[in-house]
Every structure is written in structure tokens, then in C-alpha cells.
Legacy VTK file of the C-alpha trace (Angstrom):
# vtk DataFile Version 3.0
C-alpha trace
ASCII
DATASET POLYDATA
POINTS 214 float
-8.250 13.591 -39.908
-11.113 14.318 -37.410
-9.639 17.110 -35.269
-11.006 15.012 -32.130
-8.410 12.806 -32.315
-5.421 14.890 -32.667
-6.677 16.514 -29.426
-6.346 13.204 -27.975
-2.931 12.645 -29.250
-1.832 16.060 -28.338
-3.716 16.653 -25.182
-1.598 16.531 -22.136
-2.426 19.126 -19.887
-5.217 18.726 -17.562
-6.119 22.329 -16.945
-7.214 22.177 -20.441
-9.689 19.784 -20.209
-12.919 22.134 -19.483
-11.847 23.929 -22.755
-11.875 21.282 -24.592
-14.942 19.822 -23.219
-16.117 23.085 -24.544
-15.363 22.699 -27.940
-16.911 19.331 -27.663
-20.668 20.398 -26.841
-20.121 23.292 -29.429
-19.662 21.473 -32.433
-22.694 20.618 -34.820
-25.526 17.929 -34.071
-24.399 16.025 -37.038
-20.819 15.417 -35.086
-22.322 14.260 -32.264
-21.827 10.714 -32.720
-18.127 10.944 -33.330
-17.902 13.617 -30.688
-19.554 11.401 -27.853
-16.829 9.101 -29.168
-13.956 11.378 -28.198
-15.500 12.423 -24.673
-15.571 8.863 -23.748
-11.834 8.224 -25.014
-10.582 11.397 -23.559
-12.087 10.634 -20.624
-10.667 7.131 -20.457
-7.111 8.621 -21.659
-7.184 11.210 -18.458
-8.111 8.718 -16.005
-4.774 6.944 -15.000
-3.080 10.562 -15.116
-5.535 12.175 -12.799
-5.262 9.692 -10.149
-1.433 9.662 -9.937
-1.449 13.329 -9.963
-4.083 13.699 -7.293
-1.980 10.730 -5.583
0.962 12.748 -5.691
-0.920 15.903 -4.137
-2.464 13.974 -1.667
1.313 12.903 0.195
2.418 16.168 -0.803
-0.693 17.276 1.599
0.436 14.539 4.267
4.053 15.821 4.055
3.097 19.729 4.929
1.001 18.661 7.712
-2.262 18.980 6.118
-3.873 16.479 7.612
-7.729 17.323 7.349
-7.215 18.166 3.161
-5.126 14.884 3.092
-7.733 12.714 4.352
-10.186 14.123 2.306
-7.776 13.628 -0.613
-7.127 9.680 0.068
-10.710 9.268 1.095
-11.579 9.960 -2.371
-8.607 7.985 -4.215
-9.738 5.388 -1.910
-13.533 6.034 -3.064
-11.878 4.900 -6.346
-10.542 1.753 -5.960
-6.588 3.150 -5.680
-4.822 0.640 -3.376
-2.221 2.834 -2.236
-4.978 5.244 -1.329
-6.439 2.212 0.825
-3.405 1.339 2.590
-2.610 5.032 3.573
-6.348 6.014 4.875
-6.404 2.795 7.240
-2.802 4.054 9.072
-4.768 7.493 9.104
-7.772 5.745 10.748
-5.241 4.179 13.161
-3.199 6.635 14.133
-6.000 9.744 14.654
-4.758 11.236 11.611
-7.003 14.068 10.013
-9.775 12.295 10.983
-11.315 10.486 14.543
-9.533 7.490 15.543
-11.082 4.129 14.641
-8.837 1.046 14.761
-12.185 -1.203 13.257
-12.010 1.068 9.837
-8.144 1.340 10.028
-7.698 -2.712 9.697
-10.745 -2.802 7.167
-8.841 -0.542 4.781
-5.334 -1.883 5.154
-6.658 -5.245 4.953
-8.176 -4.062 1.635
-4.767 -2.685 0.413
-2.931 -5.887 1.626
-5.461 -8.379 0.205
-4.362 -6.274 -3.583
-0.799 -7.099 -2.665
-0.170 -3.835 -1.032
3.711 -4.691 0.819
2.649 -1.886 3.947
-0.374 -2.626 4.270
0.730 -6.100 5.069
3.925 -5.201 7.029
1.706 -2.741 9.171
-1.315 -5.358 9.690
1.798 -8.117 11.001
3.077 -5.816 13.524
-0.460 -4.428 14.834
-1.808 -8.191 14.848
1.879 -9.153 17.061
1.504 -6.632 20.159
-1.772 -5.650 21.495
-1.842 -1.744 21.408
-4.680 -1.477 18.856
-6.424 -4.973 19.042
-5.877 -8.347 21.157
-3.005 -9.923 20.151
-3.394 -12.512 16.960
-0.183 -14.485 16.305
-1.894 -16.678 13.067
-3.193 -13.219 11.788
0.232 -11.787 12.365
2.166 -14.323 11.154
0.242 -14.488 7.384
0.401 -10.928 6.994
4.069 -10.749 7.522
4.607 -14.009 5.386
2.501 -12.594 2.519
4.918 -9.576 2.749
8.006 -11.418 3.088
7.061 -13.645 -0.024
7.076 -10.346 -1.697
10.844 -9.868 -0.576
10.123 -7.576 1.771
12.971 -7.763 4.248
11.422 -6.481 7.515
9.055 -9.160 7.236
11.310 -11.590 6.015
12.966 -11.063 9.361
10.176 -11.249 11.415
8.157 -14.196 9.799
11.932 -15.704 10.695
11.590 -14.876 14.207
7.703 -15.899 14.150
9.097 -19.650 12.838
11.899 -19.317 15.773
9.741 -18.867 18.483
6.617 -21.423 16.842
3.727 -18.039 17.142
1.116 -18.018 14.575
3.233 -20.865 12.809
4.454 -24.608 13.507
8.009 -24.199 15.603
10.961 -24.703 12.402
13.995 -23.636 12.635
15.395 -24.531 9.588
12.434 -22.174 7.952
13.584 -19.597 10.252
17.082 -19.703 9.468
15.778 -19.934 5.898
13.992 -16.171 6.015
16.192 -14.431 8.538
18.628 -15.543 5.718
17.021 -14.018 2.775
16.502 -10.674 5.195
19.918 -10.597 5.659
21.264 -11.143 2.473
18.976 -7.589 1.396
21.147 -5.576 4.055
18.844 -5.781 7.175
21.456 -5.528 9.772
18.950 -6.504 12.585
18.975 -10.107 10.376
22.775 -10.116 10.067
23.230 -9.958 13.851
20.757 -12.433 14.577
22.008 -14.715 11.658
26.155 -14.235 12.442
24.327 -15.386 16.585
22.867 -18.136 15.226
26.026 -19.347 13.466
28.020 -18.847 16.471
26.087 -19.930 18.931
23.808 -22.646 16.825
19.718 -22.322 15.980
18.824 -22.500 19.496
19.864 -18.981 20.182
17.173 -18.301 17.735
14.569 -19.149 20.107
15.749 -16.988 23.125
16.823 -13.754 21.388
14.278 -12.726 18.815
13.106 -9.157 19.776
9.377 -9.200 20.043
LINES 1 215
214 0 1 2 3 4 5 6 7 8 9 10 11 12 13 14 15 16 17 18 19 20 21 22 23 24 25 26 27 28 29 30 31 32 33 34 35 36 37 38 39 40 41 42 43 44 45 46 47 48 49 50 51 52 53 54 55 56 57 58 59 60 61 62 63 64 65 66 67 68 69 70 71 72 73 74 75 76 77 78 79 80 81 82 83 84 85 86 87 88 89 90 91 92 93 94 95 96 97 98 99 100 101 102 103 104 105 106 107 108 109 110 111 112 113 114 115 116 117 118 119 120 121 122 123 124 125 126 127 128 129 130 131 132 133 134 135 136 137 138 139 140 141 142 143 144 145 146 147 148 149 150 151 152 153 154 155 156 157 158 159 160 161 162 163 164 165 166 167 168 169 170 171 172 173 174 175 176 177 178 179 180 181 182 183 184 185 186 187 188 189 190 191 192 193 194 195 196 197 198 199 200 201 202 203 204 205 206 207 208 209 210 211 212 213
């Protein structure tokens, strides 16, 4: 068996990798086809464990307080396509974190994470879109972020795409769609959706529409 291979097979450590680069460029001319064979498959092998353990170092950064090495960290993730990495560097943007506020790249990145699915990024994007700290106020844009999200069985959202439907913002007036999510959101343990459900049941749909909480 070509010893390339069983490298492949066997090679799990990443601090390795420069030593076996090493042994790659070393071995004769006449192996060089084979060779530039197992560079490109080692390199393709690596790549999904490198970016989760870079991932993983990155929120470790964001956990100690590191903010400067964190952004750096997710700027590059985010460099390379990782959605997570997209979702995490637009709140960063947002919020002033490790880097100068700017609420214009914040949304462009989240809405990049939330357009791959990214349950956040599309929670965050509902709330900033429904008050008016970081942008005017846009009920339609808050309403299909937080229905995207609730779709996804997100809970929080399920809730407030409910309350959205309750109150007719970004979304034709329906109560029986409202009852319908705050339902679902309730039924997942939100305990903000059980007390507005067991009021609604009490009291009928109409106390919906005057005790939402945005």
C-alpha cells in the first residue's frame, strides 16, 4: 500500500500536518504524481476539522473576553463561508464588539447567516427589525424573519410571529393563526406562551390583541 494513504487514514492530529507536508515535498520526482494526489486529499480531509476547531476557539475567545482576537477569529471563519461565523460577526458589528460599531454591516452579515437557515440570525434580525434602537422600525421585515425562525420550531419566535398575527404588524390581522403559533410555543415550554395562551382561553382571542408585550 502507498504509505500516503495510510497517513490519511491514520492522520488525526493537526499539529502534525507541517511534518507531514514535509515528507511530502521530500519524496522522489517519480512520486510526485501520486504525492500531489495525497496533498490535495489531505487537504480536503483537514478542512471540515479545522474549521470546527478554529470555531470552537473562536467562542472560547468570546467567552474569556477576548474580544479583539475573537473578531479576528470569526472574521476569518466568516471569510470562509461558515454560517455560524456570519451570524456571530453581524451581533459583533451591532453591538461594538471587538470591533467599531456598524449596524449597516451587522444586518448584512446576519442576514447572510439567516438567508442559510441560521435560527439566531433570524430571531435577532425579527427583534432589531420590531423596535427601532438600531434601524427604523420594519414590521413586514420583522415579521418574515421571525416566521422563517418559527417555521424552524423555534419557540421565541413562534411566540412572537403569534403576537405579530394578534396585533395584524408586518402580517394580515388572524387570530386563529395566532392562537395557532402561540400554541406550538407553548407546547415547547415557553412559559411567556403558556400565560398568554391559558389568557386567551379564559378570557377569549380578543385578549390577544391588547396584551401582547411588544
Amino acid at each position: 500500500m502507498n504509505p500516503s494513504f495510510v497517513v490519511i487514514i491514520e492522520f488525526n492530529d493537526i499539529t502534525l500536518l507541517f511534518n507531514q507536508l514535509k515528507f511530502v515535498f521530500n519524496v522522489k520526482k517519480s512520486n510526485m504524481k501520486s504525492n500531489s494526489i495525497f496533498l490535495f486529499a489531505l487537504i480536503l480531509t483537514l478542512s471540515f476539522p479545522v474549521c470546527a476547531q478554529t470555531l470552537e476557539q473562536a467562542n472560547a475567545q468570546l467567552k474569556r473576553k477576548e474580544y479583539r482576537s475573537a473578531y479576528s477569529s470569526f472574521r476569518k471563519l466568516a471569510e470562509q463561508g461558515n454560517s455560524q461565523a456570519w451570524g456571530t460577526l453581524g451581533w459583533m458589528y451591532i453591538n461594538g464588539i471587538g470591533v467599531s460599531s456598524d449596524n449597516t454591516k451587522g444586518i448584512s452579515w446576519l442576514k447572510r447567516a439567516a438567508e442559510q437557515g441560521n435560527i439566531g440570525a433570524q430571531l435577532y434580525l425579527g427583534g432589531i427589525f420590531l423596535s427601532s434602537t438600531v434601524q427604523p422600525k420594519d414590521v413586514n421585515q420583522s415579521a418574515f424573519w421571525y416566521r422563517k425562525a418559527a417555521e424552524q420550531g423555534d419557540p421565541i419566535a413562534q411566540l412572537k410571529i403569534g403576537e405579530l398575527y394578534a396585533k395584524g404588524e408586518g402580517v394580515e390581522r388572524d387570530l386563529q393563526e395566532a392562537m395557532l403559533w402561540i400554541h406550538r410555543s407553548a407546547t415547547q415550554g415557553n412559559i411567556d406562551a403558556q400565560v398568554v395562551l391559558g389568557g386567551a382561553y379564559m378570557a377569549g382571542e380578543e385578549y390577544l390583541k391588547i396584551n401582547n408585550r411588544h
